[in-house]
C-alpha positions in Angstrom: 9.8 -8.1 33.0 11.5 -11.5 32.1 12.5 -12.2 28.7 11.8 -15.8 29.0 8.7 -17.0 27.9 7.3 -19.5 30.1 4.4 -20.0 28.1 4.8 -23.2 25.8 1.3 -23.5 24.8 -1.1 -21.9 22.3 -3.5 -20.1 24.5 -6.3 -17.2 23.4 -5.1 -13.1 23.4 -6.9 -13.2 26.6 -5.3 -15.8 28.3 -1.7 -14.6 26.6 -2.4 -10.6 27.9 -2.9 -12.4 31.5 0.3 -14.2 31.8 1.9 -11.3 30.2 0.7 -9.3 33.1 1.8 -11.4 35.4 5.3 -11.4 34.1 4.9 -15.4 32.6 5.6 -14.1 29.1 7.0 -11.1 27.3 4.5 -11.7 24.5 1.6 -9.1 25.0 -1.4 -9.5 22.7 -1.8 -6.0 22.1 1.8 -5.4 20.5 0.9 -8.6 18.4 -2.4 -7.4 17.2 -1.4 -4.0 16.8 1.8 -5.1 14.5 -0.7 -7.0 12.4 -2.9 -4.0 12.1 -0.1 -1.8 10.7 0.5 -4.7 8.4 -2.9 -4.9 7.0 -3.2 -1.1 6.7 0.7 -0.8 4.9 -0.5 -3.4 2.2 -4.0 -1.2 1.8 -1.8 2.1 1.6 0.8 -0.1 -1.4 -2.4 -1.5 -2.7 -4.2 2.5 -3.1 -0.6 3.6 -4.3 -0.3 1.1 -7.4 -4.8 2.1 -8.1 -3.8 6.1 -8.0 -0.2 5.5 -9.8 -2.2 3.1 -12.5 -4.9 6.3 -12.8 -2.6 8.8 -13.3 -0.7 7.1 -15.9 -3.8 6.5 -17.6 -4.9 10.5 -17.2 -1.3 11.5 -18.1 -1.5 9.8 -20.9 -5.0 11.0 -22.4 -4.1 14.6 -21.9 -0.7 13.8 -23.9 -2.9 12.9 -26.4 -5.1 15.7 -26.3 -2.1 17.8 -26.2 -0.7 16.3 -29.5 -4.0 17.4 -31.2 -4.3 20.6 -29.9 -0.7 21.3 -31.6 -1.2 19.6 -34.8 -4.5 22.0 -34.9 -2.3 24.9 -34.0 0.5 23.9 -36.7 -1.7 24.0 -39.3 -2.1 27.9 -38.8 
């Protein structure tokens, strides 16, 4: 396969995955839509990492709280 790209117009996946079969372009419309899957899916995955990180702060800091209480109650004895 030729890495010249004798394609110098925009053209449909369809159209692109046929010249790259034919050896007109070493663009391949799989690879392209694949790489912008794994894209979309690592900004989901940072998206659900800053939700759960947020959460657990949240949680970490309620039972910090409860925690504080619980020894003031036991200090008192």
């Amino acid at each position: 396969m030729s890495n010249e790209d004798y394609i110098d117009f925009p053209c449909s996946d369809l159209w692109l995955g046929y010249y790259h079969d034919k050896g007109l372009t070493p663009r391949n419309p799989q690879e392209d839509y694949l790489m912008k899957k794994i894209e979309r899916l690592e900004r989901q995955n940072k998206q659900l990492f800053y939700l759960v990180a947020e959460r657990l702060q949240k949680e970490s800091k309620e039972i910090k709280q409860i925690t504080d209480k619980k020894i003031k109650a036991l200090e008192r004895f």
